[in-house]
C-alpha distance (Angstrom), angle and dihedral (degrees) to the residues before:
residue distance angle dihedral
X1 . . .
X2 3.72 . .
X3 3.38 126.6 .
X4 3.75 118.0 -141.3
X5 4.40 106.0 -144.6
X6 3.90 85.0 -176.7
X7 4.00 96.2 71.1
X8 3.61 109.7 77.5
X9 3.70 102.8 -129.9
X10 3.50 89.6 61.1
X11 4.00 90.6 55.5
X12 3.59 93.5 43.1
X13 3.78 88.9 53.6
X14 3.57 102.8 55.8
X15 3.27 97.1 44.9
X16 3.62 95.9 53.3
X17 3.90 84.4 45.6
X18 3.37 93.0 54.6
X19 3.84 96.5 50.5
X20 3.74 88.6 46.7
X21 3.87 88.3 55.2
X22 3.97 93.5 50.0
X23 3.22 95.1 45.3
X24 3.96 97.9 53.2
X25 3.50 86.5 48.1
X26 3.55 95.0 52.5
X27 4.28 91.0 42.6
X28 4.22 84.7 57.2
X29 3.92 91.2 41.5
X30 3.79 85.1 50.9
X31 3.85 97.5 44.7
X32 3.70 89.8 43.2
X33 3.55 97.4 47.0
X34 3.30 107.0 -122.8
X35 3.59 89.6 117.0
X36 4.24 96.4 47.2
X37 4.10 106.0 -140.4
X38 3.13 96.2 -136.5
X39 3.96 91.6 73.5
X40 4.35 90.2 35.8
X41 3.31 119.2 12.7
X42 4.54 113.5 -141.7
X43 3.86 114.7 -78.5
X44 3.63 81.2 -110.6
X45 3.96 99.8 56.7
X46 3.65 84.2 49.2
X47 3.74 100.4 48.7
X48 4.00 90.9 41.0
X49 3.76 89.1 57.7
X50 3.88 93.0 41.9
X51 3.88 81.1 63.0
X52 3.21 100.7 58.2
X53 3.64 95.2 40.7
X54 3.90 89.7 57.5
X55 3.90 85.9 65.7
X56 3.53 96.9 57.0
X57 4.29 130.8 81.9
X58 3.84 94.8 -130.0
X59 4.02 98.0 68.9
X60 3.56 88.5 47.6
X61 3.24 94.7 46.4
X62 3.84 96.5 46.2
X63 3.82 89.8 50.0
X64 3.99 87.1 43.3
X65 3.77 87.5 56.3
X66 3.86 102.9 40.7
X67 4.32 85.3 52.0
X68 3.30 97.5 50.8
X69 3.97 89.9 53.4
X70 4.12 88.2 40.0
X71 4.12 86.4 56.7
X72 3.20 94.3 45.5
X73 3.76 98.2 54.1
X74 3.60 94.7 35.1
X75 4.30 91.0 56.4
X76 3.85 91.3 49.9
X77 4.13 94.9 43.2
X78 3.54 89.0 52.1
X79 3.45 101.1 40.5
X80 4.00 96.5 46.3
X81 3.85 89.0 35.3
X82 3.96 98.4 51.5
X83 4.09 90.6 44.7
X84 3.96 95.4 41.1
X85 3.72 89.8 43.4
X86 3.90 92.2 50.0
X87 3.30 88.6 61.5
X88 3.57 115.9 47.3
X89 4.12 76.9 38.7
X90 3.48 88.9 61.4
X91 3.99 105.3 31.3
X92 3.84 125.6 49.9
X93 3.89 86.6 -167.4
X94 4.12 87.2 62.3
X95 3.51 90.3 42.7
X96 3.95 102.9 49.6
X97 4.06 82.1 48.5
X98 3.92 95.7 50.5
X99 3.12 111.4 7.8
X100 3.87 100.0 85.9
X101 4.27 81.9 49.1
X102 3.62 97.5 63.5
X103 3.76 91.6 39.0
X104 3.56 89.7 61.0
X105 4.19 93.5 43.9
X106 4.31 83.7 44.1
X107 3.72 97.5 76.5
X108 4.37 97.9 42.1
X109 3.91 105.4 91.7
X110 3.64 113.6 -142.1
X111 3.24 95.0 -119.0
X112 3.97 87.6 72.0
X113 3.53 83.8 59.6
X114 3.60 104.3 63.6
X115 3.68 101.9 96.3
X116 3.86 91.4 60.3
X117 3.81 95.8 41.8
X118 3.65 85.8 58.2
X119 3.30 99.9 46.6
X120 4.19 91.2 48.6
X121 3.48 99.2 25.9
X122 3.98 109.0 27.1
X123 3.90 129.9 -131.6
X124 3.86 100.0 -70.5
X125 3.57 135.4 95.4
X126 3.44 99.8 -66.6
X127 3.57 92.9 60.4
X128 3.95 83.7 56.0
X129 3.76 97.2 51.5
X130 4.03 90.8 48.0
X131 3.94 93.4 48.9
X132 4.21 83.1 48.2
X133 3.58 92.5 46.0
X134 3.65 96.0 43.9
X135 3.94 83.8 55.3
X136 3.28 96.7 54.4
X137 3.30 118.3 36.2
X138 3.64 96.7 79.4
X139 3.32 92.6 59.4
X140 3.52 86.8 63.5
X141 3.52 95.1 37.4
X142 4.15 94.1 63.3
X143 3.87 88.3 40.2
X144 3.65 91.2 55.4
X145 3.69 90.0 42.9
X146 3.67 92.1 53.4
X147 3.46 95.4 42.5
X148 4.07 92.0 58.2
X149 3.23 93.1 41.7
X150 3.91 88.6 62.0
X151 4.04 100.9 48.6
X152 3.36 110.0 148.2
X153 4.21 105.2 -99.2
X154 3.46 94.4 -158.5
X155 4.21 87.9 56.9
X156 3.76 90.5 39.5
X157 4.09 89.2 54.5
X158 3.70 89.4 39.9
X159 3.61 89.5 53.5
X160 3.75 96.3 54.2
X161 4.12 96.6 36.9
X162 4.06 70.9 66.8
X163 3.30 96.5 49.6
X164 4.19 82.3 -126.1
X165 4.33 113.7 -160.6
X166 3.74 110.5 -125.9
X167 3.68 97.4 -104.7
X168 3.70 88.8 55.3
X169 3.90 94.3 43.2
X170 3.81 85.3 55.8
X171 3.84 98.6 40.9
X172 3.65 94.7 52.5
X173 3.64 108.9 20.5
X174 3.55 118.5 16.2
X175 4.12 103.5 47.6
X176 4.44 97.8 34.7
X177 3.85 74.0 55.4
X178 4.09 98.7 46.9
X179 3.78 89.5 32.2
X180 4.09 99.5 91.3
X181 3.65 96.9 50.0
X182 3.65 99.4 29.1
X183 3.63 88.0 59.3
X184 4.12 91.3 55.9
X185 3.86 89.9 43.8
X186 3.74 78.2 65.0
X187 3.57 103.7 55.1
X188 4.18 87.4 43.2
X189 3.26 79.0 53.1
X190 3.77 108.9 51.7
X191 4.02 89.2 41.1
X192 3.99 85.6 57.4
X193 3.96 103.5 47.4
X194 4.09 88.2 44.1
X195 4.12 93.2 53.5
X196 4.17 87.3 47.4
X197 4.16 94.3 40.6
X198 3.86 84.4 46.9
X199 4.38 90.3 40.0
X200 3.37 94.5 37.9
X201 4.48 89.9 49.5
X202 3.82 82.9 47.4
X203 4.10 100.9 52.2
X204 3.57 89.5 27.5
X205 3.91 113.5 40.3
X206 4.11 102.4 -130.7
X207 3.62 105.4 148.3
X208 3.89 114.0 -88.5
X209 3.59 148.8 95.1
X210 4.25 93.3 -60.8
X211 3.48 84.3 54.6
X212 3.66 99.2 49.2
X213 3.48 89.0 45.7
X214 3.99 91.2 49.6
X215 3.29 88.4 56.4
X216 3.77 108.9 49.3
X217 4.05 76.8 45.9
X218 3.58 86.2 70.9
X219 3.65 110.0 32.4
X220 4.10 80.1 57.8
X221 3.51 94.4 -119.9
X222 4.04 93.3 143.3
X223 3.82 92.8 173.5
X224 3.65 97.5 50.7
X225 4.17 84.7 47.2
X226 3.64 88.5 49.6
X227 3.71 88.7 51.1
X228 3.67 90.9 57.1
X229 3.52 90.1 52.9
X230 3.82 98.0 48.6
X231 4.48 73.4 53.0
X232 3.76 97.0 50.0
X233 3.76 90.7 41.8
X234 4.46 85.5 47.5
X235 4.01 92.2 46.8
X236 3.92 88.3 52.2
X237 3.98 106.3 38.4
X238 4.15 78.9 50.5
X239 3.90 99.6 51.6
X240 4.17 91.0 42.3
X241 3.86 84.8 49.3
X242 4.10 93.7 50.7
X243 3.92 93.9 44.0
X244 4.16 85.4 44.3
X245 3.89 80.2 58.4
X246 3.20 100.2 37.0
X247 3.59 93.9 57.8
X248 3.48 98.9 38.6
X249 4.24 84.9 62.9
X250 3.42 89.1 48.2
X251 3.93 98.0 43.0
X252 3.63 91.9 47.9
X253 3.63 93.8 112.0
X254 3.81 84.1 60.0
X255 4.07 131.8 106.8
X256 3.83 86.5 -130.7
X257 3.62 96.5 57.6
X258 3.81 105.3 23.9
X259 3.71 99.3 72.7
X260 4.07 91.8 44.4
X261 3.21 114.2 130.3
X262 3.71 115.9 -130.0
């Protein structure tokens, strides 16, 4: 018998399989000490503190806070990176001007930059929404690069044998070609700007999940820290998974998604 990896069931049932596996193994290696509690607590400690911690305000409010930083960031990267990278895409005046600038910015984490955001900016959330969008808005930048750089010529040729408007040129030529990698830009993207909102919360303080975390960190609470990374590890599996879908809906027009099967 084969098995088909295309259909989703069949996807969705391995990998929960395969969690189910690690975690049993982990639950004996915790109950037989070969994995010592006091440096991971059992699946089930962790889980049966997760459930209480669902009932109470402050993890809702922690993710609350960390998501509204995350959307933020993500908005403005995007925005800033699709537009900016359109047009050193598109122009090799722009990019002989600028491009050598954000080359040298590319490599310097955010992180490094936390001394001067706080001296400029301060310690609250705006700080954390800068850091995040710092951090992610060149990986929208190269995306949207790349995906000018790889407009269709025939469309582009067509468009001006037609003597095409801009806002048709873009409609129908310029975005269905962008679309694809655009749309994975975005999901780099939102994976970046949550790991600095939650890094920058945990160096810095602001109210969110990296600073709940930080904190049970240091009371010594290991299973309520392990809780909040079962949380952060929820909050991002669940945003990947609606941008998947979300660009799977909007894709649908395209080779890579029309012959899926279901």
């Amino acid at each position: 018998m084969t098995i088909d990896y295309r259909r989703a069931p069949v996807r969705t049932g391995l990998a929960v399989g395969t969690a189910l596996v690690l975690l049993l193994a982990w639950e004996i290696a915790a109950l037989t000490d070969v994995i010592p509690t006091r440096f991971a607590p059992s699946p089930s400690q962790i889980l049966g503190e997760l459930g209480g911690m669902i009932a109470t305000s402050a993890l809702w409010s922690a993710i609350g806070a960390t998501l509204y930083a995350w959307a933020q960031a993500l908005a403005l990267a995007v925005t800033a990176g699709t537009a900016i990278g359109l047009a050193l895409g598109s122009s090799r005046y722009f990019s002989a001007l600028f491009g050598p600038i954000l080359d040298f910015l590319k490599p310097i984490p955010s992180i490094a930059m936390i001394p001067l955001v706080i001296f400029t900016i301060g310690s609250g959330k705006n700080a954390e929404v800068f850091l995040a969008t710092y951090g992610a808005f060149f990986q929208m930048l190269m995306s949207s690069i790349s995906a000018t750089r790889m407009i269709d010529p025939v469309g582009r040729d067509t468009a001006d044998a037609y003597s095409f408007g801009f806002w048709t040129r873009l409609r129908y030529v310029i975005v269905p070609s962008m679309l694809p990698q655009l749309m994975t830009g975005i999901r780099i993207a939102s994976n970046t700007a949550l790991i600095f909102c939650i890094t920058a919360e945990l160096l810095m303080g602001m109210a969110g999940l990296g600073s709940a975390l930080g904190a049970a960190g240091s009371a010594g609470n290991l299973t309520v820290m392990y809780a909040y990374i079962v949380v952060i590890g929820i909050v991002g599996f669940s945003l990947n998974t609606g941008l998947l879908a979300l660009q799977k809906r909007i894709l649908s027009w395209h080779e890579s998604y029309r012959n899926e099967a279901a």
